[in-house]
C-alpha positions in Angstrom: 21.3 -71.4 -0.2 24.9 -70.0 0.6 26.3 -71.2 -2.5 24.5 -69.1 -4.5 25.5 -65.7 -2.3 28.0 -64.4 -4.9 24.7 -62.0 -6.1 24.7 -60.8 -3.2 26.9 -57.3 -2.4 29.7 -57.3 0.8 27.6 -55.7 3.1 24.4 -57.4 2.3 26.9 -60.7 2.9 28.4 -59.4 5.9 25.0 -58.8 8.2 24.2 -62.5 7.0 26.9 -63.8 8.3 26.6 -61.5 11.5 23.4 -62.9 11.9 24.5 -66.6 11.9 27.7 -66.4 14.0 25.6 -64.3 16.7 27.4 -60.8 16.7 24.5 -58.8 17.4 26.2 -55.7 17.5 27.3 -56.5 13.9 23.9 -56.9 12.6 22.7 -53.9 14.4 24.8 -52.1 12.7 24.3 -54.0 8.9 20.4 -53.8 9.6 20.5 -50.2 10.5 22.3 -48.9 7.8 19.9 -51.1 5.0 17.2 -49.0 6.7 18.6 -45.9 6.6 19.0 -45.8 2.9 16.7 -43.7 0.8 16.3 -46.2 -2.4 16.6 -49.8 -3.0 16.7 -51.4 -6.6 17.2 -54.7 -8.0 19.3 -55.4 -10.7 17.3 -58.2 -13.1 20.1 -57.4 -15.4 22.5 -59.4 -13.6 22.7 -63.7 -14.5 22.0 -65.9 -11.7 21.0 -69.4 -10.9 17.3 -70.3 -11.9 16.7 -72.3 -8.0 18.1 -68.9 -6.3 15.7 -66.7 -5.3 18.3 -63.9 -4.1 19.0 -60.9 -6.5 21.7 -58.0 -6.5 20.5 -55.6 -3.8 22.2 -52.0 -4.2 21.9 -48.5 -1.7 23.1 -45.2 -0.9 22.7 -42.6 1.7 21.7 -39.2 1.2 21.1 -36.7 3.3 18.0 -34.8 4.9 18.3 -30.8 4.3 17.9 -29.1 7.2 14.5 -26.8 6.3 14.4 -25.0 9.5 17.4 -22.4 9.2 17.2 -18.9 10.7 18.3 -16.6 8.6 18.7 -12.5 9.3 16.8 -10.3 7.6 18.7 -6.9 6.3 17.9 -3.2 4.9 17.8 -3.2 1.3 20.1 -0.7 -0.5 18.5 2.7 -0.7 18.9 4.9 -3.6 21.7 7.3 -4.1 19.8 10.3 -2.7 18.8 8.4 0.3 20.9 7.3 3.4 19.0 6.3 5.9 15.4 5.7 7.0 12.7 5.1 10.1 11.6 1.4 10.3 7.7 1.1 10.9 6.8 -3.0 12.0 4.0 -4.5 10.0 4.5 -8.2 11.9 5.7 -8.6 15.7 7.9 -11.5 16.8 5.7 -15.0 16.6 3.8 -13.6 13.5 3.2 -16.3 10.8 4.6 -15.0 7.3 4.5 -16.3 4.0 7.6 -15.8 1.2 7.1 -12.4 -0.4 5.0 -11.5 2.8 5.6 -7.2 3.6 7.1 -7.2 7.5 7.9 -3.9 7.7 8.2 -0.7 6.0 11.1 1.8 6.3 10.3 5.5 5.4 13.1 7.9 3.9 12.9 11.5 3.0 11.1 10.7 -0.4 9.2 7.4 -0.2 8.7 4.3 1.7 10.4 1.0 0.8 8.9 -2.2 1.7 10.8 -4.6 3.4 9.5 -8.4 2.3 9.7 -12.0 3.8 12.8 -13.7 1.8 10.6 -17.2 2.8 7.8 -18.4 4.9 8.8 -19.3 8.4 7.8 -17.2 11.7 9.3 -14.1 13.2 12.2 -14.7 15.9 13.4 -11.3 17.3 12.8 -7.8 15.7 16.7 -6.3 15.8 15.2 -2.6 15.6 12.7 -0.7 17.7 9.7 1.0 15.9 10.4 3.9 14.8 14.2 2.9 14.9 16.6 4.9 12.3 18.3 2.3 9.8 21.0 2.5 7.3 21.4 0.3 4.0 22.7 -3.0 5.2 21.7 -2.7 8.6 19.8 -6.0 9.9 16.3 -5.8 10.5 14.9 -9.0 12.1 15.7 -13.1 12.1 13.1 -15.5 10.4 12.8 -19.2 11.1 12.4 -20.8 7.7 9.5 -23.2 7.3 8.3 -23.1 11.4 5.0 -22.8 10.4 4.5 -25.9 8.1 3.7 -28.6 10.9 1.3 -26.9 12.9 -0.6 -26.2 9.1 -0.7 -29.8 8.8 -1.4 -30.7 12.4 -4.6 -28.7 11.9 -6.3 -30.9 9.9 -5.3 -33.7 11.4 -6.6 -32.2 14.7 -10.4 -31.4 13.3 -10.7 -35.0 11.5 -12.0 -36.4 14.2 -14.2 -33.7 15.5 -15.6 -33.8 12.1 -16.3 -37.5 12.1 -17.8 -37.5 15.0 -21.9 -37.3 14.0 -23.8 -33.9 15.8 -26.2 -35.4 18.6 -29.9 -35.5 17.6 -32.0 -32.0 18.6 -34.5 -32.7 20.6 -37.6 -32.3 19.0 -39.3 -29.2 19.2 -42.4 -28.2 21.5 -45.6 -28.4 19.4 -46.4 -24.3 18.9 -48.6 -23.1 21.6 -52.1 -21.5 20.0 -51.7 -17.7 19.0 -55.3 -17.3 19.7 -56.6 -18.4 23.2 -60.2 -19.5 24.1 -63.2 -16.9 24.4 -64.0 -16.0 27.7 -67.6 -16.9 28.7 -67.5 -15.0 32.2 -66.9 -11.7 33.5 -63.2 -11.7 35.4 -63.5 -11.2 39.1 -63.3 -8.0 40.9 -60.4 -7.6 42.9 -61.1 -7.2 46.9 -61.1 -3.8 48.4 -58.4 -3.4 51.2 -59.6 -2.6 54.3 -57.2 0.5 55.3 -56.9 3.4 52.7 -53.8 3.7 50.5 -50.9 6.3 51.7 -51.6 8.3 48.8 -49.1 11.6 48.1 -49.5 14.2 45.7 -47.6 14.2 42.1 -45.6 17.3 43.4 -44.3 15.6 46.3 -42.7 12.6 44.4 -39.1 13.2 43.5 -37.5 11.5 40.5 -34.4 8.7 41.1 -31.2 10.4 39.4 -29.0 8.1 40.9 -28.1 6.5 37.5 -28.4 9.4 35.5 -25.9 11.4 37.8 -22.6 9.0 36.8 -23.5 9.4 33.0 -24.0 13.3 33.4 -20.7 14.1 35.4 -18.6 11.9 33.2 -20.1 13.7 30.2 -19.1 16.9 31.4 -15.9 15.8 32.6 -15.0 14.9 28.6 -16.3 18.2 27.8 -14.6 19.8 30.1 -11.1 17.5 29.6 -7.8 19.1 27.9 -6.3 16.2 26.8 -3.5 16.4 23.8 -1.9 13.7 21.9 2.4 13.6 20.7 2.7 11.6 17.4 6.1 11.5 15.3 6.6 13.9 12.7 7.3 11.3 9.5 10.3 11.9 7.6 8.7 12.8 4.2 6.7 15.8 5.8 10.0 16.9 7.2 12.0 16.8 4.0 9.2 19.2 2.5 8.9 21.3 5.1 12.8 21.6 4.9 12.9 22.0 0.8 9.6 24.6 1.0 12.2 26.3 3.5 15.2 25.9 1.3 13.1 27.3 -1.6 12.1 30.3 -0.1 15.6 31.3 1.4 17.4 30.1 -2.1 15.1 31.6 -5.2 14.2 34.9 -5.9 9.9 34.0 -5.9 7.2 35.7 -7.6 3.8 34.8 -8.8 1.7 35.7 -11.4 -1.9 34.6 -11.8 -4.6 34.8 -14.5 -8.1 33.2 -14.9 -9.3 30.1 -16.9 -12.8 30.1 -18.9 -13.3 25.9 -18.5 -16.7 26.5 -20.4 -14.8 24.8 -24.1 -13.0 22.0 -21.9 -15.6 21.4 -19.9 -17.7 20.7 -23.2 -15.1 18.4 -24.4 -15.2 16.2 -20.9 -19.1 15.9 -21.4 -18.8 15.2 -25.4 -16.3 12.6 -25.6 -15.9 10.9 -22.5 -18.2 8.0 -23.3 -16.7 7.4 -26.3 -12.9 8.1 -24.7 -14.0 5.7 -21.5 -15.2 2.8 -24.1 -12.1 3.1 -26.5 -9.6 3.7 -24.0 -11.1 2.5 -20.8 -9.9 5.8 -19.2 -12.0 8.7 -18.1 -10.6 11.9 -19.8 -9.4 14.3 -16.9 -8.7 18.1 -16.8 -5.1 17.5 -15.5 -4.1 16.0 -18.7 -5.4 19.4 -20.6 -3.1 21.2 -18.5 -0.3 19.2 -18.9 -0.3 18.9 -22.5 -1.2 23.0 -22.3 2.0 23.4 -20.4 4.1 21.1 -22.8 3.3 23.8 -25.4 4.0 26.5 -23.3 7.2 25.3 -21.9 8.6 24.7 -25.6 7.2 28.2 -26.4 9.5 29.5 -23.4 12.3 27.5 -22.6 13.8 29.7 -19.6 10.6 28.2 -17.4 11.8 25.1 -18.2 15.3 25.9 -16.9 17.4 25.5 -13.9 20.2 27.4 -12.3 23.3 25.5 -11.5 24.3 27.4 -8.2 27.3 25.5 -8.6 29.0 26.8 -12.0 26.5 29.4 -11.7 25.5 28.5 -15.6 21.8 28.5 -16.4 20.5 24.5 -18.0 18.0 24.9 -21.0 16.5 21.7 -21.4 15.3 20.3 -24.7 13.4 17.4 -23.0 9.5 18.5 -21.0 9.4 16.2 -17.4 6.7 16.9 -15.3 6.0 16.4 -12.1 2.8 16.2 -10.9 1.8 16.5 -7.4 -0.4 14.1 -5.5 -1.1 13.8 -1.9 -1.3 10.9 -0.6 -1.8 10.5 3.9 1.9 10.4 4.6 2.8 13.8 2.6 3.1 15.4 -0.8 4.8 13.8 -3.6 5.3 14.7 -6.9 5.8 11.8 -9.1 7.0 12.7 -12.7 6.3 11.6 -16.1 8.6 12.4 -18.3 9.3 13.5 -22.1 5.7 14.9 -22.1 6.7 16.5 -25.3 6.2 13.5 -27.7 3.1 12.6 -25.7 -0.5 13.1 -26.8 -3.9 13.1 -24.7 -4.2 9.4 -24.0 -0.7 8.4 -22.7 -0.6 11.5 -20.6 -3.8 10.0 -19.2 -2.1 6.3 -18.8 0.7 7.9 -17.0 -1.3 9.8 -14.8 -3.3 7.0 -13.6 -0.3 4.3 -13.4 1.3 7.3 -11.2 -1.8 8.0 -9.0 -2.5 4.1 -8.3 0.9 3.4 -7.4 1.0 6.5 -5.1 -2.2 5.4 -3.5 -0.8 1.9 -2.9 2.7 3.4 -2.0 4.6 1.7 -4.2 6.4 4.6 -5.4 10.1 4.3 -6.3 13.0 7.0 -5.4 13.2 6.4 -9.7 9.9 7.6 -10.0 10.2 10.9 -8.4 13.4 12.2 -9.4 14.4 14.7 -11.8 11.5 16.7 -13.5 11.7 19.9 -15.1 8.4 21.5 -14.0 5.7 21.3 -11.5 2.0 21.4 -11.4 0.2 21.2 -8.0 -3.5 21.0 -8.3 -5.3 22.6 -5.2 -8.9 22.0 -6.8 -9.0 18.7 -5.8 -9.7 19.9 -2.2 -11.7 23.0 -2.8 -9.1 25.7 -3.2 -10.0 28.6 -4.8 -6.8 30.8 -4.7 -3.6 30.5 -3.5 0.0 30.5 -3.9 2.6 27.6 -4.7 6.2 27.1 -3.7 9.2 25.8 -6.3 9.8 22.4 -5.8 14.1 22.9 -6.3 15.9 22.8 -8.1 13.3 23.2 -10.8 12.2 27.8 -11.5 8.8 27.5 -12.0 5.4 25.5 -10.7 1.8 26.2 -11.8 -1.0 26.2 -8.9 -4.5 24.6 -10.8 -7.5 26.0 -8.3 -11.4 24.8 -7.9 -13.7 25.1 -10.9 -16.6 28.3 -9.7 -19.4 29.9 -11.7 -18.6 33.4 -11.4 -20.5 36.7 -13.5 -17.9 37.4 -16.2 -17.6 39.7 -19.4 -18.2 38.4 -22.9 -18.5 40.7 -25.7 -19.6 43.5 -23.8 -22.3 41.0 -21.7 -22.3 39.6 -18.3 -22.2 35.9 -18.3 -21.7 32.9 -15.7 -19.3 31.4 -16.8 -17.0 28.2 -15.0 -13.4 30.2 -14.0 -11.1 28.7 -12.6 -7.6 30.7 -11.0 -4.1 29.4 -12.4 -0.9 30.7 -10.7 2.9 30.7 -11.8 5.7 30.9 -9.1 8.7 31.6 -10.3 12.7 32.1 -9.6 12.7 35.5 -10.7 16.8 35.5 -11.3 16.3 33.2 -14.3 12.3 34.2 -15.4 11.3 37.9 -15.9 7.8 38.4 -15.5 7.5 39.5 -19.5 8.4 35.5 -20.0 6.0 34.3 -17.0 2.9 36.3 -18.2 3.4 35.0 -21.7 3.4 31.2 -20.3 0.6 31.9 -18.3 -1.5 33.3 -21.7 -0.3 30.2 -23.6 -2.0 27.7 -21.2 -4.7 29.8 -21.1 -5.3 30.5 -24.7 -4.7 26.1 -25.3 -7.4 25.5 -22.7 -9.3 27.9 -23.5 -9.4 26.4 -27.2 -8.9 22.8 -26.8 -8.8 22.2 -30.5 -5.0 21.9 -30.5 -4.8 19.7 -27.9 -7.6 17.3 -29.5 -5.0 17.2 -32.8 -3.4 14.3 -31.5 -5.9 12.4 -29.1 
């Protein structure tokens, strides 16, 4: 059989001959590296002897990647405007996450930025408290790639035989007693008279037991009577406002104007064509869109409230472009997403971008890109029942409009008195670049487009 071993490869020849001359630590070794290889194949390409039985027998090595790797998590870059943030901890160390999993969430002055799992694996060690103030780059936590995959698969394996194992047999039920017993054919006895007379006390002499009452009535007046308080953080975004509201009122030259809004023709319109709008568009047709394309019109009509004062070069910036923010509140603060080049727009992509803006505020996924810039602010207070009030500029824009709540009030018309919907608009404005000739104008142009909707229906 050895005289046909020239088929065979050296090594494959070597543990052979280990084998026979006795040097087992020889074939230990020859044996143990055949079995560590990762493929075998035979070569039927190769001529050999009909009697032999013994082909060409080739292998390699590779090697096993190492799956389990911690790796350190880090801040993503924050946008230009933003330097640093306050980290808030979705997960805690042990948590289970899978690849694209949010672990925690890291606030800045003008949104939140999600921080995700890179790959599935289990928390190690969280590198900054909660609450903790990070910068771009700084490292977050350490994740242990692909911890979790054995004890998912041991968990089958672990209920397999609980699950083959058949459920004892119930025993069988007691046979249901008769709802309806037998009719009694005597009278019951009487019971026997005691020989002493009852203690008997009158109904004014008994006294109530308040022993369990008593605990449940002093600890309900000691949590009416408690002064308790409560310390939570101020977030970052209410603190940027508050400190650009500030800014705002120290830095421009304020003034508001306000005038009154006859929603009778819109509100027409809304009841009109919003089936038809909501089946052709799939959209339901809003009164912040009518505003928004009113005050496209009225900012091209007057292009100083769509200005801005460079304090710098102390140069007033005309802009030929309409972006508008719009403001939306959302639990962790006010933000005024904008959509921009509302100029070229007509009634159903303002309405797209509204929505698109107002879902992705509502699931805080808001960009920095998303809010920056913007030429122009409307705030609407309806929305919560306001009836009047003032805005603030958002800088370094000159002007916002305030939208109020829709009331019936007793108007004039034509010499009449009539109930009509009203509804109060305002206009703050930076008084060193708007005069209040130009701010009363704007005001009368979004009220006159509203008013008469017929221009803003030319392109829907």
């Amino acid at each position: 059989m050895l005289s046909h071993s020239r088929c065979l490869t050296r090594n494959f020849g070597r543990s052979l001959s280990a084998i026979r001359q006795g040097n087992n630590g020889l074939a230990r070794r020859a044996t143990a590296a055949l079995s560590a290889s990762h493929s075998v194949t035979l070569n039927n390409n190769v001529k050999s002897d009909p009697r032999s039985s013994v082909f060409q027998i080739q292998y390699f090595r590779t090697s096993v990647a190492h799956r389990e790797e911690v790796v350190t998590v880090k801040t993503p870059a924050f946008a230009e405007s933003v330097t640093e943030g306050d980290v808030r901890w979705e997960k805690a160390v042990g948590d289970t996450v899978s690849e694209d999993e949010v672990v925690c969430e890291i606030e800045t002055d003008k949104t939140s930025v999600q921080v995700p799992s890179p790959a599935a694996g289990v928390i190690l060690e969280l590198l900054i408290p909660d609450g903790g103030k990070v910068e771009g780059g700084t490292a977050l936590f350490t994740l242990r790639k692909g911890a979790a995959a054995p004890k998912a698969a041991e968990a089958p394996k672990a209920e397999a035989p609980a699950a083959a194992t058949p459920p004892p047999p119930s025993a069988a039920p007691p046979p249901p007693s008769s709802a309806v017993g037998p009719i009694p054919t005597t009278m019951p006895p009487v019971p026997p008279v005691p020989a002493h007379a009852m203690d008997t006390k009158p109904v004014s002499a008994i006294k109530p037991t308040v022993a369990s009452a008593a605990p449940a009535a002093q600890a309900e007046r000691a949590t009416k009577g408690a002064r308790t308080e409560s310390r939570v953080k101020m977030n970052r975004m209410r603190l940027r406002i508050a400190q650009r509201l500030k800014e705002a009122q120290n830095t421009c030259a304020m003034l508001t104007t306000f005038n009154e809004v006859d929603m009778s023709n819109i509100s027409d319109m809304r009841k009109t064509y919003k089936d038809a709008y909501l089946k052709k568009h799939n959209l339901k047709l809003g009164f912040m869109s009518a505003f928004v394309k009113a005050a496209a019109y009225a900012l091209a009509d007057q292009p100083s409230v769509n200005g801005v004062i460079d304090d710098t070069t102390k140069e007033i910036v005309y802009r030929d472009y309409v972006d508008i923010s719009v403001a939306v509140a959302t639990p962790k603060g006010l933000v005024v997403p904008v959509i921009r080049n509302v100029e070229g727009m007509n009634f159903t992509d303002i309405e797209k971008a509204i929505n698109m803006l107002g879902e992705k505020a509502r699931r805080n996924e808001l960009a920095v890109e998303d809010m920056d810039g913007g030429t122009f602010t409307i705030s609407n207070g309806g929305v919560f029942g306001s009836m009047f009030g003032t805005p603030i500029i958002n800088p370094p824009q000159s002007a916002i409009l305030g939208m109020h709540g829709i009331f019936d009030r007793p108007v004039a018309i034509g010499g009449k008195v009539e109930i009509r919907p009203m509804m109060y608009v305002a206009l703050t404005y930076d008084h060193r670049l708007i005069d209040g000739r130009e701010a009363v104008t704007f005001l009368r142009k979004i009220k006159s487009a509203v008013e008469d909707p017929r221009v803003l229906l030319l392109d829907m």
